[in-house]
N, CA and C of each residue as an Amber inpcrd file, in Angstrom:
protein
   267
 -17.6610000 -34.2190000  -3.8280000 -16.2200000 -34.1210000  -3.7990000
 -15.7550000 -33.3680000  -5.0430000 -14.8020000 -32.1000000  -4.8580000
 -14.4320000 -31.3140000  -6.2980000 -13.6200000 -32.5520000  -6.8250000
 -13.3770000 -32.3990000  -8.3100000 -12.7060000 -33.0730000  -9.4980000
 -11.4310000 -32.5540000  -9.1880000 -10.7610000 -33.2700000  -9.0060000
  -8.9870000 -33.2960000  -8.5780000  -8.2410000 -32.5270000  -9.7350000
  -8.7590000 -33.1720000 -10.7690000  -7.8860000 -32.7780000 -11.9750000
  -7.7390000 -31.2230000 -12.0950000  -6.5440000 -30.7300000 -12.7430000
  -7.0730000 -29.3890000 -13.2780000  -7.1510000 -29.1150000 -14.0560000
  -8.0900000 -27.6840000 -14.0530000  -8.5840000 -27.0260000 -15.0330000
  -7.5720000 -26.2680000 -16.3680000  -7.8010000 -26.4380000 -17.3180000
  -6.9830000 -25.6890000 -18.6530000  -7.1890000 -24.3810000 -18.0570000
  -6.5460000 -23.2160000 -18.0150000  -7.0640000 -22.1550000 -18.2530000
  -6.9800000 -21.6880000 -19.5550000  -8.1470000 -20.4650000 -19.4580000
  -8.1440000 -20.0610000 -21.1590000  -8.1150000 -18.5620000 -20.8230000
  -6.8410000 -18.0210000 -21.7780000  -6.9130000 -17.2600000 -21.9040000
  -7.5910000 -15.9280000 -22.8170000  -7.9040000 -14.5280000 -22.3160000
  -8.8640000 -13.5720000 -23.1420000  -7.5470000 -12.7150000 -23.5210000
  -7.9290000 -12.3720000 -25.0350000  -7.1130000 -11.0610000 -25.4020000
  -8.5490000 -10.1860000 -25.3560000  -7.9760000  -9.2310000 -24.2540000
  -9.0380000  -8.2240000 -24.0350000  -9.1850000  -6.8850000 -25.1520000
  -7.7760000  -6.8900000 -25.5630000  -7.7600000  -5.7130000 -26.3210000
  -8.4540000  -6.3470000 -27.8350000  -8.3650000  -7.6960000 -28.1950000
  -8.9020000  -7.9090000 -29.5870000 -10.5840000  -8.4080000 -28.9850000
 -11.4590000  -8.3260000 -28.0520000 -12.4600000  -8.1450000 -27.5420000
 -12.6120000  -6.7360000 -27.4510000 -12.4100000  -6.2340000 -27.1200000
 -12.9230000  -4.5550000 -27.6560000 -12.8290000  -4.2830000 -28.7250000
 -11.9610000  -4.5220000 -29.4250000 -11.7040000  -4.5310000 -31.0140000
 -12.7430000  -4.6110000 -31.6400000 -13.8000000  -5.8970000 -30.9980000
 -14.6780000  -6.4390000 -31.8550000 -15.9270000  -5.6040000 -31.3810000
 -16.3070000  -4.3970000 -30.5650000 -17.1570000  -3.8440000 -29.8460000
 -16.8500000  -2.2840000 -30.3010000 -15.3900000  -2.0930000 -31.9780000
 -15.4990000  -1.3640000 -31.8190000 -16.4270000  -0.0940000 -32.4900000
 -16.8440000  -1.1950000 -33.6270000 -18.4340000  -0.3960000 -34.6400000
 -19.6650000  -0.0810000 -33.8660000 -19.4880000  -0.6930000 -33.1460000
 -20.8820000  -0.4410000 -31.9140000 -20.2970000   0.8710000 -30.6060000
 -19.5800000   0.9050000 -30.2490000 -18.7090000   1.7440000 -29.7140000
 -19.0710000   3.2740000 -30.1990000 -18.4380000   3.2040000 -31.2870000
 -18.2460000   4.5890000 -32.1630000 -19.5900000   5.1280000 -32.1660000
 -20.5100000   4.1770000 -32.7710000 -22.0450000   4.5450000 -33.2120000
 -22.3100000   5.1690000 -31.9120000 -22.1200000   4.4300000 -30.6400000
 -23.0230000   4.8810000 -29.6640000 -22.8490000   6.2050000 -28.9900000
 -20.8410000   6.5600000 -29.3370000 -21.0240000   7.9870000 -29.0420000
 -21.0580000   8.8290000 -29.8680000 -21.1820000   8.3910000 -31.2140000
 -21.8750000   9.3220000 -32.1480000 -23.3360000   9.9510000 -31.9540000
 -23.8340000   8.6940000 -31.7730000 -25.5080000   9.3590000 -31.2470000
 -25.0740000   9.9370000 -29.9620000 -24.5180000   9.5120000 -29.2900000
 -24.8350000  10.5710000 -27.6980000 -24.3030000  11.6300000 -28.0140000
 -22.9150000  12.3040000 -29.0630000 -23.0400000  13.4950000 -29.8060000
 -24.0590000  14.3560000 -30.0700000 -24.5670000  13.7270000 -31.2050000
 -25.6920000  14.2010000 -32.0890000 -27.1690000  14.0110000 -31.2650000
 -27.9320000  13.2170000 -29.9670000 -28.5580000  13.2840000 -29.4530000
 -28.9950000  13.3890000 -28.2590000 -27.5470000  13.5980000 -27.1970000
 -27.5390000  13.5640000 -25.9360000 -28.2380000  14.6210000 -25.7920000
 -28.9180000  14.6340000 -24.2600000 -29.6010000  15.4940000 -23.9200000
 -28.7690000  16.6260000 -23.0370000 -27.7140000  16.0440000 -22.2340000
 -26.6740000  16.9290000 -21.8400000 -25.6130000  17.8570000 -22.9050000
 -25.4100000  18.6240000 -22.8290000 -24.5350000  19.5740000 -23.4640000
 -23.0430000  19.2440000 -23.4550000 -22.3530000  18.7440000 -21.7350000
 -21.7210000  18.3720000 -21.5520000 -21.5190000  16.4180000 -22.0230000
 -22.4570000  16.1960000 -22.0240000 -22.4780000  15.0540000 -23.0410000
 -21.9600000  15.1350000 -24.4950000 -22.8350000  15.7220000 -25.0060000
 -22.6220000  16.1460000 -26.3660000 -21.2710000  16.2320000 -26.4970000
 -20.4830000  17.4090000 -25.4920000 -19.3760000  17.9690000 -26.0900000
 -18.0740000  16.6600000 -25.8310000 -18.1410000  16.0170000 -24.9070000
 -17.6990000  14.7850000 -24.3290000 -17.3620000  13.8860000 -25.0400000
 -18.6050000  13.5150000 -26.1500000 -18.1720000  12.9380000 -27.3880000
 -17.7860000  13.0780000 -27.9910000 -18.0430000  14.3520000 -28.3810000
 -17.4340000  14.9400000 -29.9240000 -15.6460000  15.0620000 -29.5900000
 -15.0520000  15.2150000 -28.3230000 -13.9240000  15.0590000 -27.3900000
 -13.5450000  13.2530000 -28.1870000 -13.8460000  12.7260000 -27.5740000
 -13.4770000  11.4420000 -27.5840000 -13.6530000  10.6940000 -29.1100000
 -14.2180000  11.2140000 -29.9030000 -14.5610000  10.8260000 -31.4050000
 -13.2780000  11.6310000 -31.9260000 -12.8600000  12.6490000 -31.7990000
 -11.7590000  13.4450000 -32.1450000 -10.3390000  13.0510000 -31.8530000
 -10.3230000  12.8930000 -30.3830000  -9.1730000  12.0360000 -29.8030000
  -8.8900000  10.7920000 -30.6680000 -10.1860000  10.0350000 -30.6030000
  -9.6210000   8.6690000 -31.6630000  -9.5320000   8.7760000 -33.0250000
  -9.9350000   9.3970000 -33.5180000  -9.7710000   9.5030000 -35.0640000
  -8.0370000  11.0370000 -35.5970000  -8.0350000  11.4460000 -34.6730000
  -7.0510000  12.2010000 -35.0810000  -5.9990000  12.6410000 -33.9990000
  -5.8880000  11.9900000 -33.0060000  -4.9720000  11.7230000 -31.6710000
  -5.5030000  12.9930000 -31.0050000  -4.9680000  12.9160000 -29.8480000
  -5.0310000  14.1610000 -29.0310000  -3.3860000  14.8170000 -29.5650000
  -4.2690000  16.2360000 -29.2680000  -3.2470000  17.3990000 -29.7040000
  -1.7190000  17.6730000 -29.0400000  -0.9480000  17.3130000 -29.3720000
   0.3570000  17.8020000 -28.9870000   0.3680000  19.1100000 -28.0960000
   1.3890000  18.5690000 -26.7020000   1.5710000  19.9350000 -25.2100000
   2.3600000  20.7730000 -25.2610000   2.4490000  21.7240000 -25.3070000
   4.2990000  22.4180000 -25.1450000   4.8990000  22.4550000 -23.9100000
   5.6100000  22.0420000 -23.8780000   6.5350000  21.4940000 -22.3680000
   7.9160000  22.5880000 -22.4120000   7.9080000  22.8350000 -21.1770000
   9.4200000  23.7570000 -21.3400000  10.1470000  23.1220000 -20.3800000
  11.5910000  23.4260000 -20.4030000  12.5270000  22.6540000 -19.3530000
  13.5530000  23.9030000 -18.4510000  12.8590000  24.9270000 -18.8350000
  13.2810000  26.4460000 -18.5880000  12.9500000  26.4570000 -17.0130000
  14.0490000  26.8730000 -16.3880000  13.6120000  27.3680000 -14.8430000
  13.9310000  28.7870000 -14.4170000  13.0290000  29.1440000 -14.2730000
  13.5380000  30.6890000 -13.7030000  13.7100000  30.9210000 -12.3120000
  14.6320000  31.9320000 -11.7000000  14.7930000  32.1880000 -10.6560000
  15.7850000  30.5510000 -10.0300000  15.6260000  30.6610000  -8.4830000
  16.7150000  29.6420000  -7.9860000  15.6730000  28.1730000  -7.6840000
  16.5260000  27.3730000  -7.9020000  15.6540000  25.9210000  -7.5510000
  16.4660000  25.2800000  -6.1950000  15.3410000  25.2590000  -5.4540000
  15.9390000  24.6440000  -3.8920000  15.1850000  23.6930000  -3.7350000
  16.2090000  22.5970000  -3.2650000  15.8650000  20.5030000  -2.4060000
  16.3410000  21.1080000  -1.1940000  15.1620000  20.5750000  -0.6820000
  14.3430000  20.8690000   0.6820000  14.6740000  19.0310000   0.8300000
  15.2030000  18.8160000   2.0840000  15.2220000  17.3850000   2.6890000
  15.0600000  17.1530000   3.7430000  14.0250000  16.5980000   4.5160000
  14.0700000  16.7840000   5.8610000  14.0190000  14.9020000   6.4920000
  14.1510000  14.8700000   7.6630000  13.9640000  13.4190000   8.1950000
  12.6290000  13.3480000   8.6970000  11.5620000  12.9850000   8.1960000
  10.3350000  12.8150000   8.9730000   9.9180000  12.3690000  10.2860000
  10.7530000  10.9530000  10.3350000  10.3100000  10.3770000  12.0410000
  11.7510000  10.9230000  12.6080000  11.6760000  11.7520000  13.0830000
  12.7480000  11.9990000  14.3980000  12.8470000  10.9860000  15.7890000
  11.6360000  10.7330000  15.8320000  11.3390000   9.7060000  17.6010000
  11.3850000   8.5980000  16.8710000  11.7550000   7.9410000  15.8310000
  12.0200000   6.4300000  15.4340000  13.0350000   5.7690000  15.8510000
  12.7860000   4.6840000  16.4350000  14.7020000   4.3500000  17.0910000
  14.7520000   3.5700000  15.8530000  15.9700000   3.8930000  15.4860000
  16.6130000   2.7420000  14.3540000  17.4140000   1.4370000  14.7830000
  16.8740000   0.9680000  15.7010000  17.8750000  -0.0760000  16.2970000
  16.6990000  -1.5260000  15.8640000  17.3330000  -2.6900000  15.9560000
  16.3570000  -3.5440000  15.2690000  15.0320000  -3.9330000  15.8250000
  13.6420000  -4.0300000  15.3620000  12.1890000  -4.3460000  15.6620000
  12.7530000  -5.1630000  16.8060000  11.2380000  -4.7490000  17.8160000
  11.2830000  -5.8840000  19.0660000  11.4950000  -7.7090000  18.4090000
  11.4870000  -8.0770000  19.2720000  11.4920000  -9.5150000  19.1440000
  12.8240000  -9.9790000  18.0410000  13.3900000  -9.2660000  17.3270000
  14.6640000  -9.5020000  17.0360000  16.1680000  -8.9040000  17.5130000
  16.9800000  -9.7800000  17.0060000  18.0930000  -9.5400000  18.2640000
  19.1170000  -8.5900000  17.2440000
């Protein structure tokens, strides 16, 4: 017969659990840097060692439109009756 009572739950802070995985982390894509056998490995890391230590690089975004901007709207179901689902009145 299960135990009636209930259980505490316990909660995980996941982000201060990676936290703690994160010296082991670094090392491991340091070596897959410096020893992967893929190229695309290699470069992958050296990507992601860069990203975290000095952010990823700022985008240039423009809000410039050239030429004319057209909204296109159409009704998709044409054969839909809009009257209410069977079985209701």
């Amino acid at each position: 017969m299960p135990d009636p009572t209930p259980k505490k739950r316990t909660t995980i802070d996941l982000g201060s659990l990676a936290r703690s995985h994160a010296d082991n982390a670094v090392a491991t894509i340091a070596g897959l840097m410096r020893d992967g056998l893929e190229e695309s490995t290699r470069l992958r890391a050296a990507d992601i060692l860069l990203d975290r230590g000095f952010g990823r690089p700022k985008q240039e975004t423009t809000n410039e439109v050239k030429g004319e901007l057209r909204v296109i709207m159409r009704k998709v179901f044409d054969d839909i009756d809009d009257s209410e689902p069977e079985g209701h009145p």
